[in-house]
N, CA, C and O atoms as a MOPAC input file, in Angstrom:
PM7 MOZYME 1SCF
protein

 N      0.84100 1    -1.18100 1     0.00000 1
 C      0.00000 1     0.00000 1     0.00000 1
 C      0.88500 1     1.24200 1     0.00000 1
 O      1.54700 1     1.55500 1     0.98900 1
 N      0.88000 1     1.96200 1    -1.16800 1
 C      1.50600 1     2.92300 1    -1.38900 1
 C      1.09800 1     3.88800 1     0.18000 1
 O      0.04800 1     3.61300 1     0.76000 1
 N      2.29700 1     5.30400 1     0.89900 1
 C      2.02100 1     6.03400 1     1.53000 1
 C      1.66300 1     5.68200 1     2.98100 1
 O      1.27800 1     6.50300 1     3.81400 1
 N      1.86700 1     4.09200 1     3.23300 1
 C      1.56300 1     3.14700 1     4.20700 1
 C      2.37400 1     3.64600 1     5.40600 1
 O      2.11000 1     3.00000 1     6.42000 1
 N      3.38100 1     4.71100 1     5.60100 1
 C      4.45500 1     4.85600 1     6.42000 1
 C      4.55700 1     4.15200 1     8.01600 1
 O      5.42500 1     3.56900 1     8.66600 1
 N      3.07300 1     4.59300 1     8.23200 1
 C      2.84500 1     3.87700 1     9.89000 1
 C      2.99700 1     2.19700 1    10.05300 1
 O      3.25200 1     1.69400 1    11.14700 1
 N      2.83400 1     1.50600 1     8.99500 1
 C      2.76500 1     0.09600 1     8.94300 1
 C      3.89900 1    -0.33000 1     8.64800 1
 O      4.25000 1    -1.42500 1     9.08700 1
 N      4.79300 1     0.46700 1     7.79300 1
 C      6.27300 1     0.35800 1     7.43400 1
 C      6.86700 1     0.12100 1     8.93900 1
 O      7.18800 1    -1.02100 1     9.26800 1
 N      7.05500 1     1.56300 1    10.13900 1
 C      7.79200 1     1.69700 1    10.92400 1
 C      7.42800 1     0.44800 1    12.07200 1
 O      8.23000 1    -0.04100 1    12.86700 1
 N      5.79900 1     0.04500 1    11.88800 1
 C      5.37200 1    -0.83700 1    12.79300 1
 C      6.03200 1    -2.46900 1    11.97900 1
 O      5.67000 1    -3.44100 1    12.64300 1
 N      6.45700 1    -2.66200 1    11.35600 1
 C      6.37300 1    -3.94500 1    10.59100 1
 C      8.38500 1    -4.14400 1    10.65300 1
 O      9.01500 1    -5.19500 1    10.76800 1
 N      8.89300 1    -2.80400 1    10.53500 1
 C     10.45700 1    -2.28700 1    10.78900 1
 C     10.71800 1    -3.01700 1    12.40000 1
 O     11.55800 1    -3.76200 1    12.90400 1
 N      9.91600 1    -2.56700 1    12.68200 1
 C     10.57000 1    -2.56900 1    14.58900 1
 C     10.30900 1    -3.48100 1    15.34700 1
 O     10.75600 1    -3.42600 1    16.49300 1
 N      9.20700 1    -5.00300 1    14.77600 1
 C      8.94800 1    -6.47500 1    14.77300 1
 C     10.06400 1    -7.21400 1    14.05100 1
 O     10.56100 1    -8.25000 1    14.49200 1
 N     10.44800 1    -6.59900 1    12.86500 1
 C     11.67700 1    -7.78000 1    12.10600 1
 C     12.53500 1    -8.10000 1    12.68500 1
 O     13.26200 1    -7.25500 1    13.20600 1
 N     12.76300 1    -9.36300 1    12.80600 1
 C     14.20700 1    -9.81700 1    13.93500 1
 C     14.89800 1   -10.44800 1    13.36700 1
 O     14.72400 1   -11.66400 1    13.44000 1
 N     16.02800 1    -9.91000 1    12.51900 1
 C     16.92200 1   -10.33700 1    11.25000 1
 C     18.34100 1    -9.92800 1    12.01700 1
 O     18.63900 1    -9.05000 1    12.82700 1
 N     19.07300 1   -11.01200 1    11.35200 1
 C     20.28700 1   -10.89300 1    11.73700 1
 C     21.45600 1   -10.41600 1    11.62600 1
 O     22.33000 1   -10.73000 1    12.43400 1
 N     20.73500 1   -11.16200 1     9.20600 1
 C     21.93800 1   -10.42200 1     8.42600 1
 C     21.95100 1    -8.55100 1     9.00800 1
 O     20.99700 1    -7.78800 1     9.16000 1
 N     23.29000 1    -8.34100 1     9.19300 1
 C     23.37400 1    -7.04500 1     9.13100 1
 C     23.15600 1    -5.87200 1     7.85100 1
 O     23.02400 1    -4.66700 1     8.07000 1
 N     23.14900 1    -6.52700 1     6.42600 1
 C     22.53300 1    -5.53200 1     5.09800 1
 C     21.04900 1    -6.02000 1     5.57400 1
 O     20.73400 1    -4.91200 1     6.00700 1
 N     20.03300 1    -6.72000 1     5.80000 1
 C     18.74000 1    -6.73700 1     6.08200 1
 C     18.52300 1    -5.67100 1     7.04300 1
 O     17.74500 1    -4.72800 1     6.90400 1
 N     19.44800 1    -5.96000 1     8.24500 1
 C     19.00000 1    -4.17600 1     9.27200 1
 C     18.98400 1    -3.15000 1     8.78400 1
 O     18.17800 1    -2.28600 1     9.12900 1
 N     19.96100 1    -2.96400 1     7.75900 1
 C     20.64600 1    -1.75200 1     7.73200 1
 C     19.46400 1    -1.14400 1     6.80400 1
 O     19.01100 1    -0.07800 1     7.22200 1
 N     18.78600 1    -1.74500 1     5.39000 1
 C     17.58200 1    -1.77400 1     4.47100 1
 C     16.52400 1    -1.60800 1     5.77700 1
 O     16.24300 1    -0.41700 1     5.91300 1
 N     15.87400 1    -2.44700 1     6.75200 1
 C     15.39400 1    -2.45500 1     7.33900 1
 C     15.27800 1    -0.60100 1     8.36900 1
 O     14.36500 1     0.04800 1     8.88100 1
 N     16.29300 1    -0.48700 1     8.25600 1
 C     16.47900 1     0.74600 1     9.39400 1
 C     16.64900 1     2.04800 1     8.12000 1
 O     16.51900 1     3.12500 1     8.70200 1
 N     16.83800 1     2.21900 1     6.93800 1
 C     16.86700 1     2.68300 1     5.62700 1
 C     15.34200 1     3.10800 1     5.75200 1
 O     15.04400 1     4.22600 1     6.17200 1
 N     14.32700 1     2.11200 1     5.34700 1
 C     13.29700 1     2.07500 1     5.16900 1
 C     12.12100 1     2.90900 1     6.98900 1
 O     11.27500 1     3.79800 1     7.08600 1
 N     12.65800 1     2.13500 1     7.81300 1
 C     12.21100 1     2.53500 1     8.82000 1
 C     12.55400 1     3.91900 1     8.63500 1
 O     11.49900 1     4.42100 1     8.24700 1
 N     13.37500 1     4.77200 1     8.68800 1
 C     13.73800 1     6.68200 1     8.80600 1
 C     12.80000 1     6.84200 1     8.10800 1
 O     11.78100 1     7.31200 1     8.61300 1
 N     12.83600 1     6.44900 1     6.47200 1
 C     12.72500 1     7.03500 1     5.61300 1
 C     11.43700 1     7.35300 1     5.55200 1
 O     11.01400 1     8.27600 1     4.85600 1
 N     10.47400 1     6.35900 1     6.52200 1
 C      8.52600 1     6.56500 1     6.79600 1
 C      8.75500 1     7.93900 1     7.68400 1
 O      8.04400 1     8.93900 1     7.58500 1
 N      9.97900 1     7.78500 1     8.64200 1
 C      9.73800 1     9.39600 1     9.69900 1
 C      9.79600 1    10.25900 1     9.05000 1
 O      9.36400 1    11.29900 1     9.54700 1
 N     10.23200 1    10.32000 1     7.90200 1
 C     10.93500 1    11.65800 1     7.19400 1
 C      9.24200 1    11.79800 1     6.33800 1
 O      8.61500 1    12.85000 1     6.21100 1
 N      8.97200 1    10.95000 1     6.03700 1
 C      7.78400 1    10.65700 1     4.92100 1
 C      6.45200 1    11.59300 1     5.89800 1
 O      5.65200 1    12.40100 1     5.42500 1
 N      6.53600 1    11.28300 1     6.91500 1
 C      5.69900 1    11.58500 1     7.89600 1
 C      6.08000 1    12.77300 1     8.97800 1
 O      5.88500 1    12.95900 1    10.17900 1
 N      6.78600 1    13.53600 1     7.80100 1
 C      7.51200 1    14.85200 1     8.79400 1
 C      7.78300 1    14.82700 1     9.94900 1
 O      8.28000 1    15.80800 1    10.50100 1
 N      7.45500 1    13.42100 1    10.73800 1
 C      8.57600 1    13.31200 1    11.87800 1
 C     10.09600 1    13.66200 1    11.89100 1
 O     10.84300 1    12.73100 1    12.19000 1
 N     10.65700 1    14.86400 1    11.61300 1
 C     12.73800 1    15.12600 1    11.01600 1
 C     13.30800 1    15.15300 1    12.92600 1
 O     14.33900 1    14.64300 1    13.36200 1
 N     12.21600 1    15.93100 1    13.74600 1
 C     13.32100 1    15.64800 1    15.08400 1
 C     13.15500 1    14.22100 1    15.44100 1
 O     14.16100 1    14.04600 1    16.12900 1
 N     12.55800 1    13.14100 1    15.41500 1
 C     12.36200 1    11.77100 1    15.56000 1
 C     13.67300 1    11.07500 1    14.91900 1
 O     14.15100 1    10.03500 1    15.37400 1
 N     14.09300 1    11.63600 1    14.02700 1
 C     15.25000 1    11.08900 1    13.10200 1
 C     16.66700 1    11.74500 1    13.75100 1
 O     17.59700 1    11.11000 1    14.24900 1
 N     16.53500 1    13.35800 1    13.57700 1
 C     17.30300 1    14.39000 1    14.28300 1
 C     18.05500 1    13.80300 1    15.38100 1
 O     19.28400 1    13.72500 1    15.38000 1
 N     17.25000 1    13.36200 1    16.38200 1
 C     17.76100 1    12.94400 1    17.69700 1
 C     18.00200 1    11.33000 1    17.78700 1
 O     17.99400 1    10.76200 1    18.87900 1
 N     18.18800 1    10.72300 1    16.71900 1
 C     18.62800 1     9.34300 1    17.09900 1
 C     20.45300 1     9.40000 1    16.51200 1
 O     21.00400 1    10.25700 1    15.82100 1
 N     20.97500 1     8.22300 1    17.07600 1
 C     22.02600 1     8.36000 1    16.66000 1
 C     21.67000 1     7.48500 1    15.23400 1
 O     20.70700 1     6.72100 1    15.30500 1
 N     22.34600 1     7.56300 1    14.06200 1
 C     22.35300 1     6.44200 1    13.13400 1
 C     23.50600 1     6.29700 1    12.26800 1
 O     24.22900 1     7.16000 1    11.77000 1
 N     23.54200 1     4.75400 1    12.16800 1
 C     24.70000 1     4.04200 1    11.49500 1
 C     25.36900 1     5.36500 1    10.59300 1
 O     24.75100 1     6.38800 1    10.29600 1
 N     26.50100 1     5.11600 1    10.32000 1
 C     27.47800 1     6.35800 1     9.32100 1
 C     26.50500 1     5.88000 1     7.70300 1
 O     26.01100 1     6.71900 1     6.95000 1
 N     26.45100 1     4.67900 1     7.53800 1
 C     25.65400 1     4.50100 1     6.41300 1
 C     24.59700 1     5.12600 1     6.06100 1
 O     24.34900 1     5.58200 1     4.94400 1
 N     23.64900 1     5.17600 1     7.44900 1
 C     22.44600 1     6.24100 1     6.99200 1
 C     22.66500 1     7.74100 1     7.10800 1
 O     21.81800 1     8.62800 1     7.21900 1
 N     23.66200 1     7.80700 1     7.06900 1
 C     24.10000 1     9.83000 1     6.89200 1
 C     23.35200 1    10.58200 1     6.11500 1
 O     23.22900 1    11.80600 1     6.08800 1
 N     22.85000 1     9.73500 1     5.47100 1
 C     22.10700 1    10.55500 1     3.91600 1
 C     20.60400 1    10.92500 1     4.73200 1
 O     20.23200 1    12.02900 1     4.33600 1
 N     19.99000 1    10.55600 1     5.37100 1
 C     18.68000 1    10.00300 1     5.65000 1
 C     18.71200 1    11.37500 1     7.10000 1
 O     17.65200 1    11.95500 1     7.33300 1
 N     19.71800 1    11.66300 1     7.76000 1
 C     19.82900 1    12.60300 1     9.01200 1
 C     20.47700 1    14.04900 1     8.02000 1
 O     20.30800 1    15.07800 1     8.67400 1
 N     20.88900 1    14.21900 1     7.17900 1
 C     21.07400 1    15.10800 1     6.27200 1
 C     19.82900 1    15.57400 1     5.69700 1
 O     19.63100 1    16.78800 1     5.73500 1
 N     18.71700 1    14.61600 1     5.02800 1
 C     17.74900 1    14.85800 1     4.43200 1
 C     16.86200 1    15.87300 1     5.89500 1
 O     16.53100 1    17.05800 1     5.94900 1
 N     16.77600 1    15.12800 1     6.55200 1
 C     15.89300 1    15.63200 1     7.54800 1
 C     16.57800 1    17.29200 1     8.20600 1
 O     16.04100 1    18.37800 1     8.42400 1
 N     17.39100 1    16.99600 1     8.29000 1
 C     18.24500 1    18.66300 1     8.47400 1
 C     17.32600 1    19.40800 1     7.61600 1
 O     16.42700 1    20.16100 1     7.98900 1
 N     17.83500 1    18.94800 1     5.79400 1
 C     17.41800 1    19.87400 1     5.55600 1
 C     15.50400 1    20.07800 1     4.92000 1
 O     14.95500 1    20.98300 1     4.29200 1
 N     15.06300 1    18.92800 1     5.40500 1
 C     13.68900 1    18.94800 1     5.15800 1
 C     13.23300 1    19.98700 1     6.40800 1
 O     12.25800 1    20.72900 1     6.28900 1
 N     14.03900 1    19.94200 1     7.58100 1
 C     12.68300 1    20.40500 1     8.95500 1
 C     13.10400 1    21.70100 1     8.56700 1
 O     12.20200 1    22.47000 1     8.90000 1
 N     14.06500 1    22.34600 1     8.00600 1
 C     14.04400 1    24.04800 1     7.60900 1
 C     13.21400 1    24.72500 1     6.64700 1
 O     13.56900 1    24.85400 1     5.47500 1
 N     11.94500 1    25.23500 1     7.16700 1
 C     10.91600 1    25.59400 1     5.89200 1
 C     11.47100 1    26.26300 1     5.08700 1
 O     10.90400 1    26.13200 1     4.00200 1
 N     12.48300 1    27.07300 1     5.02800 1
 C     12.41400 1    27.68800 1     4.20200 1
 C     13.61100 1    26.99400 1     2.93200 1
 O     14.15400 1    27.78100 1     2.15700 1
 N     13.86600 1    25.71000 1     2.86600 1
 C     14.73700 1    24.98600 1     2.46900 1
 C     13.83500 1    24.09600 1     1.15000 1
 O     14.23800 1    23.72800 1     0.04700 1
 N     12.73300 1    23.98100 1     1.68300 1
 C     12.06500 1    23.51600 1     0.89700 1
 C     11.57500 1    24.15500 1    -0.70100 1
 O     10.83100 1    23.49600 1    -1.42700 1

C-alpha cells in the first residue's frame, strides 16, 4: 500500500533479522517513513549508522521551511 508509512515503521521494529545488510535496508526504510511523515526531530535525535548519513542530512534539511 503505497504512503503506508505507519505500517512500514510498525512492521520495521517487529523484524528480527540478523543479516546485518537486512538491518541496515530495514532501518533505511524505517527513517525514511519518519521523514515521509515529517517526523525530522524523531530522526534528528537518534544516533544512526554512518551509512544512513544521507537520511539525518535529508531531515536537516527537510525540517528548515524555508529549504524547501
Amino acid at each position: 500500500n503505497l504512503g503506508n508509512y505507519q505500517q512500514c515503521i510498525k512492521e520495521g521494529q517487529r523484524l528480527k533479522a540478523t543479516d546485518p545488510k537486512v538491518l541496515l535496508e530495514k532501518d533505511f526504510y524505517v527513517w525514511r517513513s519518519y521523514l515521509a511523515q515529517k517526523k525530522y526531530k524523531v530522526v534528528l535525535e537518534e544516533k544512526l549508522p554512518e551509512e544512513l548519513s544521507c537520511i539525518k542530512v535529508l531531515a536537516e534539511y527537510l525540517s528548515i521551511p524555508s529549504k524547501k
